[in-house]
C-alpha positions as CSV (number, residue, x, y, z in Angstrom):
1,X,104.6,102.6,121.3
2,X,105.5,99.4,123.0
3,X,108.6,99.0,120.3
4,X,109.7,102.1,121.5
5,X,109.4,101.6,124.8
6,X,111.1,98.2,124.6
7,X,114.1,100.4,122.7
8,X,114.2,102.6,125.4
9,X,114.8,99.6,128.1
10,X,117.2,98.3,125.7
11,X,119.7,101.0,125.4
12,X,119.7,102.6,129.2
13,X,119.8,98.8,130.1
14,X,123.3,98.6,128.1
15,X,124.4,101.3,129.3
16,X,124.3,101.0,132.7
17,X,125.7,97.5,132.6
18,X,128.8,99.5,131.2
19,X,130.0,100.2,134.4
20,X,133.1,101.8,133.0
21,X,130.8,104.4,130.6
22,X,127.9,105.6,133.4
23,X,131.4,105.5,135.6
24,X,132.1,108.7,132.9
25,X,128.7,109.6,133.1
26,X,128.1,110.4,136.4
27,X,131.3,111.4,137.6
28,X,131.5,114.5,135.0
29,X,128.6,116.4,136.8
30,X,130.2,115.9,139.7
31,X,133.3,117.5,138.9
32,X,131.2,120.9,139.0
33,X,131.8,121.4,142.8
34,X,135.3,119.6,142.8
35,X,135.9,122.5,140.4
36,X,134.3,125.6,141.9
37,X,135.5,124.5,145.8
38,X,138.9,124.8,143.9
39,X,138.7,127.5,142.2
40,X,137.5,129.0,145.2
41,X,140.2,128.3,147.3
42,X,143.2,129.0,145.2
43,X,141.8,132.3,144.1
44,X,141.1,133.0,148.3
45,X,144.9,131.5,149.1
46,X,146.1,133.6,146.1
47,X,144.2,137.0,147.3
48,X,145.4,136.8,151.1
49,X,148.2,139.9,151.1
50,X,151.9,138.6,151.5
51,X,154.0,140.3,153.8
52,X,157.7,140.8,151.8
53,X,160.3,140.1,154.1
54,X,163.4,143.3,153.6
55,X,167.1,144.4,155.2
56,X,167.5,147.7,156.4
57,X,170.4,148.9,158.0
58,X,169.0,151.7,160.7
59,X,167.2,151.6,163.4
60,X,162.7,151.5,162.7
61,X,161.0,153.3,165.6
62,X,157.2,152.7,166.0
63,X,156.0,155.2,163.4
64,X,158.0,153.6,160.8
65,X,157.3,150.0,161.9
66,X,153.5,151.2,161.6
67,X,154.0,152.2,157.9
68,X,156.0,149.2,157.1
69,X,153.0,146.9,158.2
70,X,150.6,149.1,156.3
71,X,153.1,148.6,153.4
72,X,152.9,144.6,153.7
73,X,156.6,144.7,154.8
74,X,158.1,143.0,157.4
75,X,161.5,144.2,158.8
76,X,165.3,142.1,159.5
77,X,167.7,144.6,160.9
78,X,171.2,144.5,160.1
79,X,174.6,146.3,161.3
80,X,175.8,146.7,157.7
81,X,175.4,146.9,154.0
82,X,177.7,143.9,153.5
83,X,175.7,141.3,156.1
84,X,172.5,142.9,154.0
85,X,174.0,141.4,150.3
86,X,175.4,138.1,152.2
87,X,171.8,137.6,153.3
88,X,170.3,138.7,150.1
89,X,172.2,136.2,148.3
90,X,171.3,133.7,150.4
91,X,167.8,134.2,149.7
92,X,167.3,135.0,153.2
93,X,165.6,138.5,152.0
94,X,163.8,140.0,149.2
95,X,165.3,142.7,149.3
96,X,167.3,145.3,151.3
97,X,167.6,149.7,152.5
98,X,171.2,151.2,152.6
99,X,169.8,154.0,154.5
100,X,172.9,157.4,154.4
101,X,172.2,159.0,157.3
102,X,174.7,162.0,156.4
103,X,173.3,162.4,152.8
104,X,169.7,161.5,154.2
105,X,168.6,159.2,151.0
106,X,167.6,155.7,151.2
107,X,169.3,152.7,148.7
108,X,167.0,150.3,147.8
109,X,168.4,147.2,146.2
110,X,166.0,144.7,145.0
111,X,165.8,142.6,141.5
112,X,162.7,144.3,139.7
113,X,162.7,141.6,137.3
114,X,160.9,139.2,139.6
115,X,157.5,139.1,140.5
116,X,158.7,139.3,144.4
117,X,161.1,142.2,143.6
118,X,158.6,144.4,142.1
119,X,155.9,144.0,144.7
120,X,158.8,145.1,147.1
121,X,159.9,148.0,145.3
122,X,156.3,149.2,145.3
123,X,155.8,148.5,148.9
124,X,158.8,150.0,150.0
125,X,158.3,153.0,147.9
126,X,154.6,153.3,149.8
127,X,156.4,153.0,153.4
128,X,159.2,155.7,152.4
129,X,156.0,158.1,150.7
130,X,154.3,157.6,153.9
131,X,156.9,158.2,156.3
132,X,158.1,161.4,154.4
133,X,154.6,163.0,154.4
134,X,154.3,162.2,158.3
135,X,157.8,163.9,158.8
136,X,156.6,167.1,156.8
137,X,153.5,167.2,158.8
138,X,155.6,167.2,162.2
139,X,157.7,170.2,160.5
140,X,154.7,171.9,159.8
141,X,153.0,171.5,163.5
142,X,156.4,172.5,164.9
143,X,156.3,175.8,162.5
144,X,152.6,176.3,163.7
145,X,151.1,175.6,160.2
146,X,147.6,174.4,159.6
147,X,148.5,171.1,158.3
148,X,144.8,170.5,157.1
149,X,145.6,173.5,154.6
150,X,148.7,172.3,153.3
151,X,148.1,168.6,152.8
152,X,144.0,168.8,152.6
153,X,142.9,170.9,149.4
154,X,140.5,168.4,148.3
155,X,138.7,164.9,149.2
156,X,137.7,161.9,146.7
157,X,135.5,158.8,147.6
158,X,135.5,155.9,145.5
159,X,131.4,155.2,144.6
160,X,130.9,151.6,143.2
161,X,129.0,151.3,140.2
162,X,125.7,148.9,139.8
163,X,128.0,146.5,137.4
164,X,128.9,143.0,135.9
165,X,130.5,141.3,139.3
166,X,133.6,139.5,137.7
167,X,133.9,136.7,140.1
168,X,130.4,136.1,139.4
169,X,130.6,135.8,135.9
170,X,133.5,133.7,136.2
171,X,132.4,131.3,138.3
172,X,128.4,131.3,136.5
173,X,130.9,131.0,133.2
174,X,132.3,128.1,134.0
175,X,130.2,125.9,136.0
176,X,127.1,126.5,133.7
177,X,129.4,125.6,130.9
178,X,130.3,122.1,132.7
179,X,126.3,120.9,132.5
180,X,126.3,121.6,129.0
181,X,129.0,120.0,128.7
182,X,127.8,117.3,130.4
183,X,124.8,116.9,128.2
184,X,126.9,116.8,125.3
185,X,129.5,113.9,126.8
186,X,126.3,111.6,127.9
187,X,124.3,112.1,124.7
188,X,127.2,111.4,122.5
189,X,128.4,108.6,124.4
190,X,124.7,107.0,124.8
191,X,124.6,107.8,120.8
192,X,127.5,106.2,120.0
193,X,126.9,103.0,121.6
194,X,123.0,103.2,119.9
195,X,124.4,103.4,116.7
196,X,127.8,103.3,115.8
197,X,128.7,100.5,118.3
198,X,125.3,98.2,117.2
199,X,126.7,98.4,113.4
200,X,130.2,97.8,114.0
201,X,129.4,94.9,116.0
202,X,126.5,93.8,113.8
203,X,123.5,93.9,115.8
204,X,121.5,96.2,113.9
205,X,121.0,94.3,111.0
206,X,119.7,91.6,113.4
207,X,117.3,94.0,115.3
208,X,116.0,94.8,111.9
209,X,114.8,91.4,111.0
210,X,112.3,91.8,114.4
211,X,108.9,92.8,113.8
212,X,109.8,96.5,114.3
213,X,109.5,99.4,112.6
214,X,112.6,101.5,111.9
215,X,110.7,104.5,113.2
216,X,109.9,103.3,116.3
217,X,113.3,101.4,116.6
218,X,114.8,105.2,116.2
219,X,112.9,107.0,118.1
220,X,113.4,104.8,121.0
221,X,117.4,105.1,120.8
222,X,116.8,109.1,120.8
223,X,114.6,109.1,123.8
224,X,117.2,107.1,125.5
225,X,119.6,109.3,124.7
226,X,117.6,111.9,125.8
227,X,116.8,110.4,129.2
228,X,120.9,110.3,129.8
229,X,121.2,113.7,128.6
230,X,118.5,115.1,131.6
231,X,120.3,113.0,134.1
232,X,123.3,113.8,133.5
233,X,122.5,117.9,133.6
234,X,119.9,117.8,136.5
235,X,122.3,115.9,138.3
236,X,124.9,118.8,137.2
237,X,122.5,121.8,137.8
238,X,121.8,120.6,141.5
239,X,125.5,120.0,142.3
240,X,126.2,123.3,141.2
241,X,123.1,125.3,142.8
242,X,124.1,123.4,146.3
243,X,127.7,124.5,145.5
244,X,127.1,127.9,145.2
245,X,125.3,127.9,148.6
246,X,128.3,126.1,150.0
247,X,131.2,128.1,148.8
248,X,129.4,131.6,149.5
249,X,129.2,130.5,153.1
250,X,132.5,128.8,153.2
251,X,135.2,131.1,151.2
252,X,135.2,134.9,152.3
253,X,136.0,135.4,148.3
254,X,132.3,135.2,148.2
255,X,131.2,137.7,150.4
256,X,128.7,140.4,148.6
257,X,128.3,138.3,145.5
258,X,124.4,138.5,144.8
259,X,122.6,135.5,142.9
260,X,118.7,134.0,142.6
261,X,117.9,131.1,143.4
262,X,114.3,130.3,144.3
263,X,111.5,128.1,143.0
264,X,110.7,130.3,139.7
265,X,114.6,130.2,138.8
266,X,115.0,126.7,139.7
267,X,112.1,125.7,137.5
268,X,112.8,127.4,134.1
269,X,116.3,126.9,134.5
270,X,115.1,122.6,134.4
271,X,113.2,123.4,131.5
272,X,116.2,124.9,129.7
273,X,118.5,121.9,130.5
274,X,115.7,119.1,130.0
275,X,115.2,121.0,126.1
276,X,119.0,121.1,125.7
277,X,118.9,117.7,126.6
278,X,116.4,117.1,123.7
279,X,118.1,118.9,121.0
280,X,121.9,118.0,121.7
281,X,120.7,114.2,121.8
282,X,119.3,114.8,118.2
283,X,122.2,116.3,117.5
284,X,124.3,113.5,118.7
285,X,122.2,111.2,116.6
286,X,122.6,113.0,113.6
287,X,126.6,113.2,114.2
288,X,127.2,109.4,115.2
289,X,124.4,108.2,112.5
290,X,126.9,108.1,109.4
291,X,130.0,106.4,111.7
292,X,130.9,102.9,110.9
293,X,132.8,102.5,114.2
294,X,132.8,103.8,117.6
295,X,136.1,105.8,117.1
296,X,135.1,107.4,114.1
297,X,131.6,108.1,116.2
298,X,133.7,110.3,118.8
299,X,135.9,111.9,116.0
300,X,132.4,113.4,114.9
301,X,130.9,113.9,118.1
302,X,133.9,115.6,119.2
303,X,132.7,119.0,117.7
304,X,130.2,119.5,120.1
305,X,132.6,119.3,123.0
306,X,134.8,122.1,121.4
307,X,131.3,124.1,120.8
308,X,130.0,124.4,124.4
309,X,133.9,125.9,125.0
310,X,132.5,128.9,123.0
311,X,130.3,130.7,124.9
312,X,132.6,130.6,128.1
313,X,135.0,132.4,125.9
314,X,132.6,135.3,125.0
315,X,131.8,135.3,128.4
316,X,135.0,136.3,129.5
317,X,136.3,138.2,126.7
318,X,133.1,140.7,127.9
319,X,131.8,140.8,124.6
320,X,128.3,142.2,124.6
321,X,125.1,139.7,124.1
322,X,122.3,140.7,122.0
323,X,119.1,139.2,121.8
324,X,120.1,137.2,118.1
325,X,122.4,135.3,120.5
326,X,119.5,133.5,122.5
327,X,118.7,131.9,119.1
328,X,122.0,130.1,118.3
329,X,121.8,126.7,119.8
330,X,124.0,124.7,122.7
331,X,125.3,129.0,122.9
332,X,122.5,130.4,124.3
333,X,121.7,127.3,127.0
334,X,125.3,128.2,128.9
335,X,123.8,132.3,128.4
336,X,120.5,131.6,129.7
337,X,121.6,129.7,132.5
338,X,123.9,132.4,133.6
339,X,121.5,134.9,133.3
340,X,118.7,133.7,135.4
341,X,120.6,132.8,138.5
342,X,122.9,136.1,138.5
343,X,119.9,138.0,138.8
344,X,119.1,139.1,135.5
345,X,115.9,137.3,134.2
346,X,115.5,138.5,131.0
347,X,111.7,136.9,130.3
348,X,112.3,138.1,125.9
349,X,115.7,136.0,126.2
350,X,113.7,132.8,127.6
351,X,110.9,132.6,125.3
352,X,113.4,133.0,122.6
353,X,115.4,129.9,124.1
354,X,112.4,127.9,124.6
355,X,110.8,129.0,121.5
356,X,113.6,128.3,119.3
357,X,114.7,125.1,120.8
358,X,111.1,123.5,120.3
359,X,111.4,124.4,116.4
360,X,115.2,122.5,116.3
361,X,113.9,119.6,118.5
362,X,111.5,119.2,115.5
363,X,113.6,119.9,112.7
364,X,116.4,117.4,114.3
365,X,113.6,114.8,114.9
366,X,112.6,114.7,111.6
367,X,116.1,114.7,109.8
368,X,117.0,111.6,112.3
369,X,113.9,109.9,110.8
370,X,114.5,110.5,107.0
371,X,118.4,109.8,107.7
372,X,117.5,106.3,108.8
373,X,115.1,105.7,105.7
374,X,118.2,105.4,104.0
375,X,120.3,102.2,103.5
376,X,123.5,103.3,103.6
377,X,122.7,104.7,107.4
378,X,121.6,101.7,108.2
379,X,123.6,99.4,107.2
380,X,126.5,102.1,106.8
381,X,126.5,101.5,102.7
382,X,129.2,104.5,102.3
């Protein structure tokens, strides 16, 4: 026990005199909020409506003006058709009405192959609707028709449905995938350095000759590695959580979006990233155990980076979870996470997390053992 402990000292005492490496570390996690408080904003600047500045040619009494505004339009008058191109072409206006008072039609010129152009075609389209159906209403009135009978056959209201909230998802999706990702760049990294690095520089063969068991020497590098893992992810779970509170009170793009947080949440959800940070730092062992060099080390590692990617993408593809899911590993820590602080605590998909991860814990512990039995993993013999 006191080998291991010294291993333990040993490794998270190199590793935090590598300023440049707990530099990476530490700053991942907090790219969480840097990323949400961005999202945030660019989707809020992105969903403010843009009024479309357009030409027209005639004169816009109040009614019109009224429409326009509901439209998102705003209005540039002109005397003619020809000062309407000149300022089209100048980019002065998106767009511009030829209004034909004898013929009583409206020309609307606009390029429909742009982004801008369409948006004003629609909008101008809505104005013109609008302003028709108010003119037939006056008719009507002035002919002493019930306009309520005309126009007023029938009613509709639209009734939201109890759903998925989408920018809930998206945001769960994304942040809860950055702590596992962060797991997965601080166990590899302390990995690599506790194995790959100590044989390419030599080192291992000299810890070896000390009175210490191989065992112990190994299982001290894994704890280590562990102990990164759950700083790194605590660190990212807590920035996130405080982000959430933050942006929700910040950016009106939050407003109605419903998520738990209290103590219950808070504590399985610690669970679930301190036994991610068990298994993933086995599994970093494993990966880095056969390297000869720290490069080759990351080229290995580097498939656990492109697996946490994963179950963003199934997030936002919608495709449906089933329970089988909660027992894939690194997969159904992003799921689980989601879940519990969007509201729905599924208590079968927990146990089936927690259960399942205790099992590869154990299974991973005891492969890293028998893989350093061997000679060529020690002393990379390949």
């Amino acid at each position: 026990m006191h080998s291991i402990w010294i291993t333990i000292r040993k490794e998270l005492r190199s590793i935090f005199r590598d300023k440049k490496t707990l530099v990476t570390l530490l700053v991942f996690p907090i790219m969480i909020p840097v990323m949400l408080f961005l999202y945030a904003d660019l989707y809020e600047s992105t969903s403010l409506e843009e009024n479309y500045l357009i030409g027209v040619n005639y004169s816009i009494n109040n009614i019109e003006q009224k429409f326009m505004n509901d439209a998102h339009l705003k209005v540039k008058q002109y005397d003619s058709k020809k000062e309407m191109e000149q300022a089209y072409q100048n980019h002065e206006i998106l767009g511009y009405i030829d209004y034909l008072e004898e013929q009583q039609k409206y020309f609307l010129y606009a390029n429909q192959d742009s982004e801008e152009g369409m948006y004003v075609c629609n909008y101008v389209g809505a104005y013109l609707d609008s302003y028709s159906q108010y003119l037939a209403k006056l008719y009507l009135i002035g002919e002493d028709v019930d306009v309520e009978k005309v126009y007023n056959h029938f009613s509709y209201e639209v009734v939201d449905l109890d759903g998925e909230n989408w920018m809930l998802s998206m945001m769960f999706t994304v942040a809860f995938t950055y702590i596992v990702m962060s797991i997965v760049l601080s166990t590899t990294n302390m990995a690599t350095s506790a194995t790959a690095v100590e044989k390419e520089n030599g080192t291992l063969e000299t810890i070896l000759t000390f009175p210490v068991r191989v065992r112990d020497l190994i299982v001290g590098k894994y704890f280590a590695t562990v102990i990164m893992g759950v700083i790194s992810s605590l660190i990212g779970l807590f920035l996130t959580l405080g982000s959430l509170e933050i942006a929700t009170h910040c950016f009106s793009v939050f407003e109605g979006i419903y998520y738990a947080i209290d103590v219950r949440s808070v504590f399985i959800s610690i669970l679930i990233v301190i036994l991610a940070s068990f298994f993933i730092a086995g599994v970093s062992i494993a990966l880095t155990s056969f390297a000869k060099t720290y490069k080759e080390a990351q080229s290995m590692s580097s498939l656990l980076n492109l697996l946490t990617i994963v179950p963003m993408l199934i997030s936002l593809l919608g495709v449906e979870i089933h329970s089988w899911y909660y027992l894939i590993p690194i997969f159904n820590y992003t799921q689980v996470l989601m879940d519990i602080f969007s509201g729905q605590f599924d208590l079968f998909a927990i146990l089936l997390v927690i259960i399942s991860s205790f099992v590869y814990v154990v299974v991973v512990i005891f492969y890293i053992l028998k893989q350093y039995r061997t000679e060529k993993v020690l002393f990379c013999d390949v």
